[in-house]
Backbone as CSV, one residue per row, in Angstrom:
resi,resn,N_x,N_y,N_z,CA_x,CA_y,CA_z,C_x,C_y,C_z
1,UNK,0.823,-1.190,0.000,0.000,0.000,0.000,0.872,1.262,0.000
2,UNK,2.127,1.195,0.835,2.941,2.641,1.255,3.833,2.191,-0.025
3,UNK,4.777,2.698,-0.481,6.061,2.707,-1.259,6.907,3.259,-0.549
4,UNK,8.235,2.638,-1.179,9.336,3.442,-0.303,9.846,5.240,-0.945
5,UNK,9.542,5.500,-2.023,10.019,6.632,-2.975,9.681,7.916,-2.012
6,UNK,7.992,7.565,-2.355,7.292,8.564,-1.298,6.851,8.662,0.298
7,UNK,7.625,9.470,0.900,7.854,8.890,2.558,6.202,9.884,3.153
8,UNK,5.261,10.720,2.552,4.486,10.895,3.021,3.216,9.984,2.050
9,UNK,1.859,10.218,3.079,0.840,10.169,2.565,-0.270,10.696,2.791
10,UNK,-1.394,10.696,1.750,-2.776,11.604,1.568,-3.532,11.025,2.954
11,UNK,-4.378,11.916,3.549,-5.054,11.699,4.489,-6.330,10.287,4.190
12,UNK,-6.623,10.039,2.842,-7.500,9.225,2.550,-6.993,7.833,2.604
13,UNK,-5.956,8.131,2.268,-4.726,6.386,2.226,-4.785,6.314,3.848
14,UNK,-4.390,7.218,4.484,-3.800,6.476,5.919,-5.212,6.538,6.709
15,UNK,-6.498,6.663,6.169,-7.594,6.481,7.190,-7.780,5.053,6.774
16,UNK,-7.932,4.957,5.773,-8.439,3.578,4.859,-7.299,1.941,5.351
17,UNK,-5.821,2.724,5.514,-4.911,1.868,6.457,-5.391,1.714,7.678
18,UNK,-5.819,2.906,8.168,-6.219,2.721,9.635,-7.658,1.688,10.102
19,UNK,-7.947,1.427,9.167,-9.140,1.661,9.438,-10.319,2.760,9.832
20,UNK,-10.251,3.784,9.901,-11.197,4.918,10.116,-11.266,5.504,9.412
21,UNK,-12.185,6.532,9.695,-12.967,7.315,8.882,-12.344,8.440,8.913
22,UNK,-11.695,9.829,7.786,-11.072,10.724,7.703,-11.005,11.954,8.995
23,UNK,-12.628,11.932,9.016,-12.973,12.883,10.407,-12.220,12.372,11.037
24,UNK,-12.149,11.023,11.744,-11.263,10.846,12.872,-9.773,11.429,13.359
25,UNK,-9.338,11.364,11.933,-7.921,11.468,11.841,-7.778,13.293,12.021
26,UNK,-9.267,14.270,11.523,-8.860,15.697,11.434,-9.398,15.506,13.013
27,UNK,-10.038,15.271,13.966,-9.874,14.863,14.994,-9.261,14.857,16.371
28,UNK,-8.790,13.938,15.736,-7.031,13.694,16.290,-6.226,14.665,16.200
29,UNK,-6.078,15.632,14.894,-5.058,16.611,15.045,-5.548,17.699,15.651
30,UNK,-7.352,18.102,16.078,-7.632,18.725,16.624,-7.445,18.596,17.866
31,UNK,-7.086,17.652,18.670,-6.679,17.290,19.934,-4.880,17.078,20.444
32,UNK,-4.100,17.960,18.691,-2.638,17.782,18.955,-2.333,16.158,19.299
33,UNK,-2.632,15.285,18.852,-2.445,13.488,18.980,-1.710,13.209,17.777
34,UNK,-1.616,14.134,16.395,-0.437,13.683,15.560,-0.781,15.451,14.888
35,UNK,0.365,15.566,13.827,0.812,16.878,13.401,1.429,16.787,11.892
36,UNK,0.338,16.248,11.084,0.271,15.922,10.130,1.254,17.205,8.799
37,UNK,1.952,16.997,7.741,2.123,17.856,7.144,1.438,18.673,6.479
38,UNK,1.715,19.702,6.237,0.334,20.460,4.620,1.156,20.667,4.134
39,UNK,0.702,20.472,3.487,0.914,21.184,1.428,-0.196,22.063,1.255
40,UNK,-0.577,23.222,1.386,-1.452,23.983,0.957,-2.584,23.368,2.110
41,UNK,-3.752,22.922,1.231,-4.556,22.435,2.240,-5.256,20.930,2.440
42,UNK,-3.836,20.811,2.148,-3.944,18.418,1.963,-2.880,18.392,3.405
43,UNK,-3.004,17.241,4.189,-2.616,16.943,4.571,-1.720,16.240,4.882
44,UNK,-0.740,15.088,5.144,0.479,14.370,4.779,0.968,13.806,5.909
45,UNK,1.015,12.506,5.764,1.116,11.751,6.726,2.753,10.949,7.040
46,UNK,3.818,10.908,7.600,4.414,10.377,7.757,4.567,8.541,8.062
47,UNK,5.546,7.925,7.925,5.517,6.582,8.532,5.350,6.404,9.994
48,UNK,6.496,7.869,10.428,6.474,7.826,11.915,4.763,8.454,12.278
49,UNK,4.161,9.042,11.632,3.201,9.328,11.999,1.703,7.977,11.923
50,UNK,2.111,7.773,11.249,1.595,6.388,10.714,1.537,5.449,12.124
51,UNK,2.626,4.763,12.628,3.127,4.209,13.547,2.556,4.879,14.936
52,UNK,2.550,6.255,15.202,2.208,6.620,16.109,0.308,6.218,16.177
53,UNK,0.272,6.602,15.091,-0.994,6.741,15.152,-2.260,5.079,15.309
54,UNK,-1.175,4.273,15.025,-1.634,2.832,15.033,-1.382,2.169,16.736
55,UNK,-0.293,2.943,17.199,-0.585,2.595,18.779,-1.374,3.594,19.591
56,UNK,-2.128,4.581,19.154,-2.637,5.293,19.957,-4.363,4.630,19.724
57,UNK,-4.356,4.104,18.748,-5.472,3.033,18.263,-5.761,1.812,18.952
58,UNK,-4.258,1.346,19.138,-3.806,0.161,19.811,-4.512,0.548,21.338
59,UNK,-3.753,1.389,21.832,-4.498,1.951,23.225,-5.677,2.141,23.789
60,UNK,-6.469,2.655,22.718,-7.382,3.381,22.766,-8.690,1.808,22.246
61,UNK,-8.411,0.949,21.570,-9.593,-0.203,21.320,-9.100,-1.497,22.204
62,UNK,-7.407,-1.763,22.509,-7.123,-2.946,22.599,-6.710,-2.868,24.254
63,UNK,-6.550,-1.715,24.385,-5.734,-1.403,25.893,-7.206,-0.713,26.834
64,UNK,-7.835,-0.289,26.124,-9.208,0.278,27.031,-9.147,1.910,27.224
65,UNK,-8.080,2.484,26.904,-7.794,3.559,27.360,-8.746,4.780,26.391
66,UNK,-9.230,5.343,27.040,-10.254,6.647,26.269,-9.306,8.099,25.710
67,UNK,-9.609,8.860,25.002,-9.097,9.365,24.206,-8.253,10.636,25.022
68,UNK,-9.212,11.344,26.268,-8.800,11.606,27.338,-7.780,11.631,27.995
69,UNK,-7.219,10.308,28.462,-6.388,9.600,29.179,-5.463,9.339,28.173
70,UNK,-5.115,9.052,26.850,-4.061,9.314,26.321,-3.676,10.957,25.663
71,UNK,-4.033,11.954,26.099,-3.846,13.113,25.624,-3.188,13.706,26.971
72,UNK,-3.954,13.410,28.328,-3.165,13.740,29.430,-2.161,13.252,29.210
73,UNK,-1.680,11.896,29.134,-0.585,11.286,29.403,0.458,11.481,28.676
74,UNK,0.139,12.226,26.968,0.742,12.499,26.640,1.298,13.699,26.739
75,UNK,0.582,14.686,27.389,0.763,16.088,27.756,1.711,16.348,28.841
76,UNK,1.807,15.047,29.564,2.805,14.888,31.328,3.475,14.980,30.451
77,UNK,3.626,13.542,29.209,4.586,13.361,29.023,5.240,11.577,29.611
78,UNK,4.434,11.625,30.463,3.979,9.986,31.212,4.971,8.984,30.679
79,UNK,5.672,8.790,31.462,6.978,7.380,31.100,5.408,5.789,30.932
80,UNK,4.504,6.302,31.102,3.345,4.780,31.680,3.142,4.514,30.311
81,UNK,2.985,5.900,29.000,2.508,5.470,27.906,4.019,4.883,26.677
82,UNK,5.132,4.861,27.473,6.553,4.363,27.036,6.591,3.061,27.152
83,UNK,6.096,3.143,28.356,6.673,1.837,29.354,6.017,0.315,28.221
84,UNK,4.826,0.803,27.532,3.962,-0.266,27.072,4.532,-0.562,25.473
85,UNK,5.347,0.905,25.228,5.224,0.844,23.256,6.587,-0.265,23.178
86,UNK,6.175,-0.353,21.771,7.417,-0.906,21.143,8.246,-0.107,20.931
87,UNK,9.694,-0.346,20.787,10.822,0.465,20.364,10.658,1.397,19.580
88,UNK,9.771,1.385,18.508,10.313,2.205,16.965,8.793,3.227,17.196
89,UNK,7.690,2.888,18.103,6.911,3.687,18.530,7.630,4.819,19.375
90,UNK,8.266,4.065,20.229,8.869,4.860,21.789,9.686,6.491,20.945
91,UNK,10.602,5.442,19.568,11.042,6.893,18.765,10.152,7.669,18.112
92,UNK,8.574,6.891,17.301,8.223,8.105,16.589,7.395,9.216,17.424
93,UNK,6.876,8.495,18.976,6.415,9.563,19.855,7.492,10.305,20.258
94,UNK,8.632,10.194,20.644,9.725,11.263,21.086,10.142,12.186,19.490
95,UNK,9.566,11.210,18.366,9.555,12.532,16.951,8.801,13.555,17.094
96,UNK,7.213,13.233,17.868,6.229,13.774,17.590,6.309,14.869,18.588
97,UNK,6.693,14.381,19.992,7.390,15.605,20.751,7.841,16.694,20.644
98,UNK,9.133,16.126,19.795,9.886,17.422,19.494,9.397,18.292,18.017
99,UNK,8.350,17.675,17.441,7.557,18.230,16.528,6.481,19.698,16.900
100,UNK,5.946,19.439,18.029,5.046,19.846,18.887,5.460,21.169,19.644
């Protein structure tokens, strides 16, 4: 679905990866939870953003956690929402950090 050439993608590709629905994803950036690129007025999705955005999914359907409770935690800053990711998550949230 991704290629390697092009390292971003259209907001319609990565809902349709995600499973969800586009709103969700403008959403999400309304709540600062990812920080998507523009180009004018398209949006653009990274891998690391990609990744982030599939464990905050992960959290949020598989872990129980409400949308709430990962926005605080990410706002502390919370070693609790580290403690659980995988490695290459643990980096694209410390990307998204210093994005922010």
């Amino acid at each position: 679905m991704f290629n390697e050439v092009d390292k971003s993608y259209p907001i319609e590709l990565v809902a349709e990866f995600l499973g969800i629905n586009s709103r969700t994803l403008y959403y999400y950036e309304k709540f600062n939870l990812v920080c998507p690129l523009r180009r004018g007025r398209k949006r653009y999705y990274s891998k690391e953003d990609i990744n982030w955005l599939e464990y905050v999914r992960e959290l949020m359907y598989e872990q129980g956690m409400n949308l709430r409770s990962i926005i605080i935690l990410i706002k502390r800053r919370d070693a609790v929402i580290l403690d659980r990711c995988p490695e290459d998550v643990v980096l694209c949230y410390k990307n998204y950090l210093a994005r922010k």
